[in-house]
C-alpha positions as CSV (number, residue, x, y, z in Angstrom):
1,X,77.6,88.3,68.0
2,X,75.5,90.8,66.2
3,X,74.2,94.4,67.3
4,X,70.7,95.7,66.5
5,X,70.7,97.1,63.0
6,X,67.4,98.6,64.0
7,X,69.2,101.0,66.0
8,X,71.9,102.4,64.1
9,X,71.1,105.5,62.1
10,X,68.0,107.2,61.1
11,X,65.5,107.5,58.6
12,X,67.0,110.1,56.3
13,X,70.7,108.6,56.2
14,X,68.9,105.4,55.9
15,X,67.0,107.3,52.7
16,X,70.5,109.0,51.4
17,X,72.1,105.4,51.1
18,X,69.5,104.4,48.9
19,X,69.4,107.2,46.9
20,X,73.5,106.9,47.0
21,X,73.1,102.9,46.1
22,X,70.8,103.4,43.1
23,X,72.6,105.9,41.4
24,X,75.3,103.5,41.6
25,X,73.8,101.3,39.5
26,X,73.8,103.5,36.7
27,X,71.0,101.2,34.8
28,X,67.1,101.3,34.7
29,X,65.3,99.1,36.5
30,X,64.8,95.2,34.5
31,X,60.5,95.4,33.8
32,X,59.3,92.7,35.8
33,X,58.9,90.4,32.9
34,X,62.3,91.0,31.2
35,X,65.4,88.9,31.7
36,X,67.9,90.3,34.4
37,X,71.3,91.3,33.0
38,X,72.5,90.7,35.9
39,X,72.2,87.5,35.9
40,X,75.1,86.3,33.4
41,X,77.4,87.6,36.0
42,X,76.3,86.2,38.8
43,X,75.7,82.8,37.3
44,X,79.9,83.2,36.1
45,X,80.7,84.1,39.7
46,X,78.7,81.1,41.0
47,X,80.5,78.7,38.9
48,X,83.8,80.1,39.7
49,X,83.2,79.7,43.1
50,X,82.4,76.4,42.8
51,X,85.4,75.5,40.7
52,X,87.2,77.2,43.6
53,X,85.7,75.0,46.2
54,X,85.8,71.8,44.3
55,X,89.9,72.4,43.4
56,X,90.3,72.9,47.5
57,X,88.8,69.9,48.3
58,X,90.8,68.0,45.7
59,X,94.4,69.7,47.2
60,X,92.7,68.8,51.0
61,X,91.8,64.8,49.7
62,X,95.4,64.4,48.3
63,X,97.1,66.2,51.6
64,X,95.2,63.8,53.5
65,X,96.2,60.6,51.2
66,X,99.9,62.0,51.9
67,X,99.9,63.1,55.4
68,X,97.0,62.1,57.3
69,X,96.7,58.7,59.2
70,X,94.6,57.2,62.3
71,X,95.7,57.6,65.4
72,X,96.9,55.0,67.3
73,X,93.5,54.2,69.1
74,X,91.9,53.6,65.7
75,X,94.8,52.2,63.5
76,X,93.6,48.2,63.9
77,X,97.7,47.0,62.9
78,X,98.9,48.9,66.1
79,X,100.5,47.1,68.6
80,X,98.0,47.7,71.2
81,X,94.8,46.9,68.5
82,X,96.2,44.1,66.2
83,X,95.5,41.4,69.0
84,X,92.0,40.4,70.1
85,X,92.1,40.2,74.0
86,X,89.8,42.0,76.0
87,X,91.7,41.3,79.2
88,X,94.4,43.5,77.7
89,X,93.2,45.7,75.5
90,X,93.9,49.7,76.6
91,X,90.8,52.1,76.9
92,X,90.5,54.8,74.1
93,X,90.3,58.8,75.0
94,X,87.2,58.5,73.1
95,X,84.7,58.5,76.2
96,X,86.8,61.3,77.8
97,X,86.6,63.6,74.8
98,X,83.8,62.5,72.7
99,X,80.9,64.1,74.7
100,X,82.5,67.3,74.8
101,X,83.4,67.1,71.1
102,X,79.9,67.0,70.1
103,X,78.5,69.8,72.0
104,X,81.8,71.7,70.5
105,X,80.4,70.8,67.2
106,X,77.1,71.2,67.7
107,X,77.5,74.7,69.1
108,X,79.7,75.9,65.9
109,X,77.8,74.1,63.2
110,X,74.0,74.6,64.7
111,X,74.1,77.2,68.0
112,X,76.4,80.3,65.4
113,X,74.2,79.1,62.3
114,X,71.1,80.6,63.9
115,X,72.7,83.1,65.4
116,X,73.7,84.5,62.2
117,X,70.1,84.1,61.2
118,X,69.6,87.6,62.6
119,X,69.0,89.6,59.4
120,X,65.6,89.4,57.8
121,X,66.6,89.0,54.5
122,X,70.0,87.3,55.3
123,X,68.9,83.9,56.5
124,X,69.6,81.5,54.2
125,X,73.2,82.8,53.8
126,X,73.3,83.1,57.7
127,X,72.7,79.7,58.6
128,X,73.9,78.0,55.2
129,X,77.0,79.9,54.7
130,X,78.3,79.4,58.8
131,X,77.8,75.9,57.3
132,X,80.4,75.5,54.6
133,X,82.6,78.0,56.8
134,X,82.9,75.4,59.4
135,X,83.6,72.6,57.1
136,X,86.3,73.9,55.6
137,X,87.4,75.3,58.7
138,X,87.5,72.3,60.1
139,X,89.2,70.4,57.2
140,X,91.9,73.1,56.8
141,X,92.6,72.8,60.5
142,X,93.2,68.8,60.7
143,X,95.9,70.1,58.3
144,X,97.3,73.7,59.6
145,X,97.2,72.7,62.8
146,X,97.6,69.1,63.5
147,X,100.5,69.7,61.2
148,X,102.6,71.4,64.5
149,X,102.1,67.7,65.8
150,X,103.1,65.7,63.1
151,X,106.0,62.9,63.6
152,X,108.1,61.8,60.4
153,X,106.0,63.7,58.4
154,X,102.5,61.7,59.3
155,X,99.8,63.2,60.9
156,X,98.3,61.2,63.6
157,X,94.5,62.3,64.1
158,X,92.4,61.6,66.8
159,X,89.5,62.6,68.5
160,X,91.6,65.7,70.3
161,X,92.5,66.8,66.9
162,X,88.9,67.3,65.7
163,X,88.3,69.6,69.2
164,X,91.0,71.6,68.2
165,X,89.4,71.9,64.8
166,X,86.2,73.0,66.4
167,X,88.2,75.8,67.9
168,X,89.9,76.6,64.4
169,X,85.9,76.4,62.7
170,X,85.1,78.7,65.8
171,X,87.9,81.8,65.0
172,X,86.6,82.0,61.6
173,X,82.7,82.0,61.9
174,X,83.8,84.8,64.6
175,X,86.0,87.0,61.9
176,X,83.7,86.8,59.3
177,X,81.2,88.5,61.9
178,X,83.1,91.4,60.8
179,X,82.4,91.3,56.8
180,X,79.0,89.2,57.4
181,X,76.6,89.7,54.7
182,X,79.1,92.8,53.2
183,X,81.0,89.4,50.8
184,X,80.4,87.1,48.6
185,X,80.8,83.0,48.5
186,X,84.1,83.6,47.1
187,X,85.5,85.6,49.7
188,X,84.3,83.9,52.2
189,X,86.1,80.6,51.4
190,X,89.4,82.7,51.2
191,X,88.6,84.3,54.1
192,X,88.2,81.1,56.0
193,X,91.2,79.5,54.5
194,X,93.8,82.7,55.4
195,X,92.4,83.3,59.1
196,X,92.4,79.9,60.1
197,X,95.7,79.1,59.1
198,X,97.0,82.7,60.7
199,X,94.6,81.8,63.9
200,X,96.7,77.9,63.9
201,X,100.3,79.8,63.4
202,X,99.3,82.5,66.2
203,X,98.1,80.2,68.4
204,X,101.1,77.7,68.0
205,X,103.8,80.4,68.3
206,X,101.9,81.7,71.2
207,X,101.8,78.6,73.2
208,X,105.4,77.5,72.5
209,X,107.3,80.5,72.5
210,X,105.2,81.8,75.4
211,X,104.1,78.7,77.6
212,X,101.1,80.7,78.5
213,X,97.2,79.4,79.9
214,X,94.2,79.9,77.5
215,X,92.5,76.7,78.1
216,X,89.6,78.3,76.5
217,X,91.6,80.1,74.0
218,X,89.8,83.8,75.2
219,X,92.7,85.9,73.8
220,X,94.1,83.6,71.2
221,X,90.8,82.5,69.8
222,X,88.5,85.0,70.6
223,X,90.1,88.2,71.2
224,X,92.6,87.5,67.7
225,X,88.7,87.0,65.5
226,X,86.9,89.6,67.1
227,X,90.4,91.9,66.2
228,X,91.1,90.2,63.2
229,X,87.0,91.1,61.5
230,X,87.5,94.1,62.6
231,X,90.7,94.8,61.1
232,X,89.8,93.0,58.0
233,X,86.6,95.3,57.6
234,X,88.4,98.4,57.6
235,X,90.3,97.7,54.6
236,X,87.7,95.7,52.9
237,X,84.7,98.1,53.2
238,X,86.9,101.2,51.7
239,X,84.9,102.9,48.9
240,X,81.5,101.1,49.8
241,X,78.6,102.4,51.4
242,X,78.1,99.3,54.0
243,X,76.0,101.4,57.4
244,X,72.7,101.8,56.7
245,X,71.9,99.6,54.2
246,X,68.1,99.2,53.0
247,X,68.3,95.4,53.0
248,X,70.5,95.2,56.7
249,X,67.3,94.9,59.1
250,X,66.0,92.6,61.4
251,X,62.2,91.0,62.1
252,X,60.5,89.8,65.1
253,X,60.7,86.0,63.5
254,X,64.5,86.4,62.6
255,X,65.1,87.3,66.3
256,X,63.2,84.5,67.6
257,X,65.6,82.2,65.4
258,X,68.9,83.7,67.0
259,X,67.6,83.5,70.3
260,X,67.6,80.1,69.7
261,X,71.2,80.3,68.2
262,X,72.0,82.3,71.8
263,X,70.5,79.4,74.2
264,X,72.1,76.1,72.3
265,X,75.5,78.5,72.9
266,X,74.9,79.5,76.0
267,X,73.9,75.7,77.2
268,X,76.7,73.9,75.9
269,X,79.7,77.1,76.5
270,X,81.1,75.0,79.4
271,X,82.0,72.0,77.1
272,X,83.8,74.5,74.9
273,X,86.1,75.9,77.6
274,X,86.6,72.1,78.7
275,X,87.4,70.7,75.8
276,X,91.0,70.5,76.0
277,X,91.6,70.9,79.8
278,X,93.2,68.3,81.1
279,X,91.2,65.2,83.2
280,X,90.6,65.4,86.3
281,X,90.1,68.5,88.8
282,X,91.6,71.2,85.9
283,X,88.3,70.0,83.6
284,X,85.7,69.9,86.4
285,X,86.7,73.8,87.5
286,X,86.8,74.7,83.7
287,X,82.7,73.1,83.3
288,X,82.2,74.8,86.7
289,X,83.7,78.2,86.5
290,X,82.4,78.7,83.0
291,X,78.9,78.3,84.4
292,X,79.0,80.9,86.6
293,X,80.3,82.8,84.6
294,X,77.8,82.7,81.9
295,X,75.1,82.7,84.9
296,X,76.8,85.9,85.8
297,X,76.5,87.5,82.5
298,X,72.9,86.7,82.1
299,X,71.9,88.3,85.3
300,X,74.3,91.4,84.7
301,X,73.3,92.0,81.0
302,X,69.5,92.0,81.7
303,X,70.3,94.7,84.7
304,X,72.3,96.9,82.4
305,X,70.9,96.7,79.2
306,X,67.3,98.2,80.9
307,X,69.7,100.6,82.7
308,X,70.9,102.5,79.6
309,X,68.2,101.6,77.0
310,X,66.0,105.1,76.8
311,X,62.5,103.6,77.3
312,X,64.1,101.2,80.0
313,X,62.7,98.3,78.5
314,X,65.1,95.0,77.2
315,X,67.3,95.2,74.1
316,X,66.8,91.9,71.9
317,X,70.3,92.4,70.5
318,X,72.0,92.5,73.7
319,X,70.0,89.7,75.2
320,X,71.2,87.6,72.2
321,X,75.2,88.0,72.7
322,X,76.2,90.3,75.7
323,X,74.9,87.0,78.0
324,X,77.3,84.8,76.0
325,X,80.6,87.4,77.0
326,X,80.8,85.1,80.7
327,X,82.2,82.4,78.2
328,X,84.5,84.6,76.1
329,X,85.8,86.1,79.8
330,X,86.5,82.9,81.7
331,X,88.3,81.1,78.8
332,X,91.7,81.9,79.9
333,X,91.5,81.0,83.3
334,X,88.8,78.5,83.2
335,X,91.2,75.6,84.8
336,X,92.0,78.2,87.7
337,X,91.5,78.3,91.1
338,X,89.3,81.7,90.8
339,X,86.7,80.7,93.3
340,X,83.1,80.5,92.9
341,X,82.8,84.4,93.8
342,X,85.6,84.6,91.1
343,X,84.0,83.0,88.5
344,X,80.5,85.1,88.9
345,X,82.3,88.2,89.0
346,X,84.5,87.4,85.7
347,X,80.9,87.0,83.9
348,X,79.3,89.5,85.4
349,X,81.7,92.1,84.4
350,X,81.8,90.8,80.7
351,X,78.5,91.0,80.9
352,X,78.3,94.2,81.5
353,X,81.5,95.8,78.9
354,X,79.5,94.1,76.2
355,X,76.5,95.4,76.6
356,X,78.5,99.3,76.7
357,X,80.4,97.8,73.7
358,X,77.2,97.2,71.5
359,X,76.1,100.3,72.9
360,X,78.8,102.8,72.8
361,X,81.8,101.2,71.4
362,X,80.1,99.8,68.0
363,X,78.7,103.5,67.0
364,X,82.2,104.9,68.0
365,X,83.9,102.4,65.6
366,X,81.6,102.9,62.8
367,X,82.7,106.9,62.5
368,X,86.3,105.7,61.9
369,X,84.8,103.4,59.1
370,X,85.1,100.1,60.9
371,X,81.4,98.8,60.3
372,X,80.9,95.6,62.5
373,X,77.5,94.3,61.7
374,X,77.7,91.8,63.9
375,X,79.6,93.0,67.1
376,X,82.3,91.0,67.6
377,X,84.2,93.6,68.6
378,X,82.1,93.7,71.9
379,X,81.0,90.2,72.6
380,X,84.9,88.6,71.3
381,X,87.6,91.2,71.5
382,X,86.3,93.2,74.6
383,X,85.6,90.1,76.7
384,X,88.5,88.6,75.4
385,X,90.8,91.3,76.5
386,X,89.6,91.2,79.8
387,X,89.9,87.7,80.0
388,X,93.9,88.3,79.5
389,X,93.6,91.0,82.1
390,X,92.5,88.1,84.1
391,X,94.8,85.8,83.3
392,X,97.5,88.2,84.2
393,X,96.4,88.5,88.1
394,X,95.7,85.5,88.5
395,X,99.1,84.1,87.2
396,X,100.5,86.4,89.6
397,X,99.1,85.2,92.1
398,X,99.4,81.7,91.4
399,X,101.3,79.4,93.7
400,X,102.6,75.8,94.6
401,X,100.4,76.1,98.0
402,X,97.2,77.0,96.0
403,X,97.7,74.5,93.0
404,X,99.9,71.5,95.0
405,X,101.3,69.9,91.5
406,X,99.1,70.8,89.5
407,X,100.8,74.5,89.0
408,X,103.1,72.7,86.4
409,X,100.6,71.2,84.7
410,X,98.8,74.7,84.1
411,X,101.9,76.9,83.7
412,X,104.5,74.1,82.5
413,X,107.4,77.1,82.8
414,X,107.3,77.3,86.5
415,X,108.2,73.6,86.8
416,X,112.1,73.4,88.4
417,X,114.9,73.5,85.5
418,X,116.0,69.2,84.4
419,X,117.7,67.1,86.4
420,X,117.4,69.7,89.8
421,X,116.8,68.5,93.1
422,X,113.4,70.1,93.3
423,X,112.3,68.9,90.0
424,X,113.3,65.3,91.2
425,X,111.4,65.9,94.7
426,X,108.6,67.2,92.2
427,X,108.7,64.0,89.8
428,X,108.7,61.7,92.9
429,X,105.2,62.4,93.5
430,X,103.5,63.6,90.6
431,X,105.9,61.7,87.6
432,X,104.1,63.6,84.8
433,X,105.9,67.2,86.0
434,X,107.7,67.7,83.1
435,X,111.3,70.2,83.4
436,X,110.7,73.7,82.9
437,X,112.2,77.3,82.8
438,X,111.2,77.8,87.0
439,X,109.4,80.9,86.3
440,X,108.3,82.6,89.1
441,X,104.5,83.8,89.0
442,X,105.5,87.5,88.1
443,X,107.9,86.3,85.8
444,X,104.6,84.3,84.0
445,X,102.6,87.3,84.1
446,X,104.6,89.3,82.5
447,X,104.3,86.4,79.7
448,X,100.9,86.5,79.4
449,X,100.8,90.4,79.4
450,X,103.1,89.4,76.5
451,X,101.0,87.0,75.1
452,X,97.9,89.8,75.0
453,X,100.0,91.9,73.4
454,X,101.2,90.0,70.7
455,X,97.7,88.9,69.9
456,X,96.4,92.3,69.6
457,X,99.6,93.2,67.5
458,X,99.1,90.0,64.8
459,X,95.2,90.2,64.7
460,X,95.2,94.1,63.7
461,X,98.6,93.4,61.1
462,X,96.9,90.2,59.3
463,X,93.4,91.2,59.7
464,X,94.0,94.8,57.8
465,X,96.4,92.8,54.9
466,X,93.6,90.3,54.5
467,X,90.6,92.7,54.0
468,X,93.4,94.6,51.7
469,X,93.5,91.2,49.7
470,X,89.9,90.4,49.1
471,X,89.1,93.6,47.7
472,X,90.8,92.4,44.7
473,X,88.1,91.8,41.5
474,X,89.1,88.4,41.3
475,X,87.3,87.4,44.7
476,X,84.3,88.4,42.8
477,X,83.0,91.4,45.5
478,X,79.4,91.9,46.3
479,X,78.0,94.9,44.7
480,X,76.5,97.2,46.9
481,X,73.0,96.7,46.1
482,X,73.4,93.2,46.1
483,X,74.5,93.3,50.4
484,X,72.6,91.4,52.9
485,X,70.0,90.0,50.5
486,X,69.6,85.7,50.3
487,X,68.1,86.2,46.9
488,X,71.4,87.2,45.5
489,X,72.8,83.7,45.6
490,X,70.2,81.1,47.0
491,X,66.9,79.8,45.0
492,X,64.0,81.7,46.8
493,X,60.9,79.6,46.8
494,X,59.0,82.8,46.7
495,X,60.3,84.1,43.8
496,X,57.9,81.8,41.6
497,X,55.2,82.9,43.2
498,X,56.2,86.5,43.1
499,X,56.8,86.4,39.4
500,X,53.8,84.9,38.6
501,X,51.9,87.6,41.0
502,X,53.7,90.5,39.2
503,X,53.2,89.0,35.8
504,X,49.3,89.0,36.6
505,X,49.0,92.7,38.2
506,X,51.1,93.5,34.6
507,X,48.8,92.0,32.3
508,X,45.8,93.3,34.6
509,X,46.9,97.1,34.0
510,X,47.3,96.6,30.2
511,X,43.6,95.5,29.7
C-alpha cells in the first residue's frame, strides 16, 4: 500500500518544511526538564476520544440487543436445532466458510497491521491503530450492511455475514491509506464509521440496481478506497504542509516488518477473492485464478521495478505492494472462465501499472496537492480500474456454451424473464436458476461499464465531502509537527530512559 518516502523530494525542501513547521509553532522549545504545555491538550483530546469510542460502542451493544440475532445454524430453539438426532440433523455452512473467514481476518487484522508498520517512527500507530480500525469496521458492518438483509426487522448473522464484514474492515484500512499518519485517533474513528457505511450503501446499490460480478469486490471495494483516500486527502490536507515531513521516513527494520505484512497478504489473497463465491467450480477458479494472478505480479513487478529504477537495482517499496495488485486485478472476474494464460496476464499487467503508479503517478498527484503516503492510488484504484476493464470484456464475451448454467449464477440478469419456456427448460436442470431480465452479454457489459463509472463518480463525491468534514476543530486535527510520530499518542518505553539520559548530560554541563 505505501510508496517509499525515501524517495520523494530532496534535501533542501525536506529542510524548508522544517523550517516552515517550526515557525509554526510559534513557541520556544520546552527545556528538557520542564513540563510540556503541550501536554494538557493532548491529554483533553485523548479523553475525548475515548468518550467518543466508549458512547459508539454503547449505541453498537444496544443496536445489537434490538436487531441482531443468530442465525438459524446457531439459534438452538430452531426447528432444525431444537431436537437432538444426529441422523437428522442438517450440516452448518460453517466448514464451507470458516477456513476462508479466518485467513480473511487474519490478512486485515495481522497481514495490513504490519504493512502499515512502514514508517520508522509510525509503528505503533501503524499496527495498533489498523487494529481498532478493523474492529469497528467490522462491528459497524454486521450493522450497515447485514441490515440490507434483514427480515421483520431482525438481523440474522452468520458466519457469511462476518466475511462480508472483513470486506467492510478491508475498504477502510484501505481509505485511511490516504490520510495515514496525517490524523489523529479521533478522526480516524469518524473516518471508519462514514466510509464504511458509504462503502455498504455503494456496494448494495451497486449490486441490486446493477446485477453486476465483483466476486472480489476490485471496483466496489478496492477501486471506491483507493478513490475515496484519495479524494478525502485533497480536502483534508488543505492548509498543511503534509510532503516532506521530517518525521515521514522509513528504516531498514521497519521495512523488514512490512515485508512481512506483504507475504501474510500475498499468501492468503486467494481466500479473500473466494470468500463469497459460490461452492463448487465458481470458488475453485476464484482460489486458482487469483494465484496466478498474484504469481504474475510478482514476476512482473521484480522485472519492471529494476527496469525504471536509476541504479537498476530493486525498489523495497514496490516489492512490498505492486506484487499484491494481481489480487486487486482479478477480484472482479475471479469466478470467470479467464483461463490459466488469462489469469497470469491479469496479474502481470497490474503488476506492472502499479509499479508506473508509485513511480510516476504518485509524484504527479502530489503537484495537484493530493499527498498519498501510502499509495493506494496505485496498488487499489489503478488495479482496481483495470479489473473493471476486465470485467467488461469478459462479460462480453460471456456465453451459455462457455458457462453451461452456471452463467446465471454469475450474471443472474441474463437468466430468461419468469415463467418463459426457456427459463422453465433452464429450471428443469439446474432448479436454482432464478428469473432474470435476459440480458444479453453486451447488454451486461454495458452494466458493468456502468457500474465502474458510478464507483469512480461516488468515491470522488463522498471522499472529497468527508475530508471536507474532518477538518472541522472538533475532530481534534493533528498539528503539523505532531504528524507521523508514535510518541504523540502511545507510551514510548524509551522516553524514560531518554529523560533520565538528558536530565544527566543537563546536570553534567552545569557542574
Amino acid at each position: 500500500m505505501f510508496h517509499d518516502v525515501r524517495t520523494t523530494g530532496n534535501q533542501s525542501t525536506v529542510s524548508k518544511n522544517i523550517a516552515t513547521i517550526a515557525d509554526k509553532e510559534n513557541m520556544p522549545m520546552p527545556h528538557a526538564t520542564s513540563v510540556n504545555p503541550l501536554i494538557p491538550k493532548m491529554a483533553a483530546n485523548s479523553r475525548k476520544f475515548a468518550i467518543v469510542v466508549i458512547i459508539i460502542q454503547i449505541i453498537f451493544i444496544i443496536c445489537f440487543a434490538f436487531f441482531v440475532e443468530y442465525g438459524e445454524d446457531m439459534d438452538a430453539a430452531s426447528p432444525k436445532n431444537f431436537y437432538l438426532d444426529s441422523s437428522k440433523a442438517a450440516e452448518s455452512n460453517l466448514h464451507q466458510y470458516y477456513p476462508m473467514f479466518q485467513d480473511a481476518n487474519m490478512m486485515i487484522f495481522f497481514g495490513v497491521g504490519f504493512l502499515y508498520s512502514f514508517l520508522a517512527k509510525y509503528g505503533y500507530s501503524g499496527v495498533g491503530l489498523n487494529f481498532i480500525i478493523s474492529a469497528v469496521a467490522m462491528e459497524w458492518s454486521l450493522l450497515a450492511h447485514e441490515w440490507w438483509n434483514s427480515v421483520n426487522g431482525k438481523i440474522r448473522i452468520d458466519i457469511t455475514s462476518f466475511i462480508s464484514g472483513e470486506f467492510s474492515a478491508a475498504s477502510a484500512v484501505i481509505a485511511i491509506g490516504g490520510v495515514f499518519a496525517k490524523v489523529g485517533p479521533l478522526q480516524i474513528v469518524v473516518f471508519t464509521l462514514i466510509e464504511v457505511l458509504l462503502y455498504t450503501a455503494n456496494e448494495h446499490f451497486c449490486v441490486t440496481a446493477f446485477k453486476i460480478s465483483d466476486v472480489g469486490g476490485s471496483v466496489s471495494l478496492h477501486m471506491f478506497a483507493g478513490i475515496f483516500g484519495c479524494a478525502a486527502a485533497y480536502t483534508l490536507d488543505k492548509g498543511s504542509v503534509v510532503q516532506n515531513n521530517p518525521n515521514e521516513r522509513t528504516s531498514y527494520s521497519s521495512n523488514l516488518f512490512t515485508m512481512v505484512g506483504t507475504l501474510l497478504l500475498w499468501a492468503y489473497w486467494p481466500s479473500f477473492n473466494a470468500a463469497l463465491s459460490s461452492s463448487g467450480n465458481l470458488q475453485y477458479r476464484s482460489v486458482v485464478n487469483t494465484y496466478l494472478s498474484l504469481l504474475g505480479s510478482c514476476v512482473a513487478v521484480f522485472a519492471v521495478t529494476t527496469l525504471i529504477q536509476e541504479e537498476k537495482k530493486f525498489t523495497m517499496s514496490h516489492i512490498q505492494n505492486a506484487t499484491l495488485a494481481g489480487g486487486v486485478a482479478i477480484g472482479a472476474t475471479a469466478d470467470l472462465m479467464v483461463q490459466p494464460y488469462g489469469a497470469l496476464l491479469i496479474g502481470s499487467i497490474a503488476g506492472t501499472l502499479s509499479v508506473l503508479g508509485f513511480q510516476h503517478f504518485s509524484p504527479f498527484l502530489a503537484k495537484f496537492k493530493i499527498y498519498d503516503p501510502c499509495g493506494i492510488n496505485s496498488l487499489h484504484a489503478i488495479p482496481g480500474f483495470f479489473a473493471g476493464i476486465s470485467s467488461i470484456v469478459l462479460a462480453f464475451m460471456a456465453t451459455e456454451e462457455k458457462y453451461g448454467h452456471n452463467l446465471y449464477k454469475l450474471y443472474p440478469a441474463m437468466a430468461p424473464y419468469s415463467n418463459t419456456s426457456s427459463l422453465i427448460e433452464i429450471q428443469s436442470h439446474s432448479p436454482d436458476v432464478q428469473p432474470g431480465f435476459e440480458r444479453s452479454p453486451q447488454m451486461q457489459a454495458c452494466f458493468q461499464f456502468l457500474y465502474v463509472v458510478e464507483v469512480m463518480a461516488a468515491a470522488v463525491a463522498t471522499g472529497l465531502a468527508t475530508g471536507f468534514l474532518l477538518r472541522s476543530k472538533m475532530f481534534d486535527p493533528l498539528e503539523e509537527k505532531h504528524m507521523y510520530l508514535d510518541e504523540v499518542l502511545w507510551v514510548m518505553p524509551e522516553c524514560k530512559e531518554k529523560t533520565k539520559t538528558t536530565s544527566i548530560n543537563n546536570s553534567t554541563s552545569h557542574l
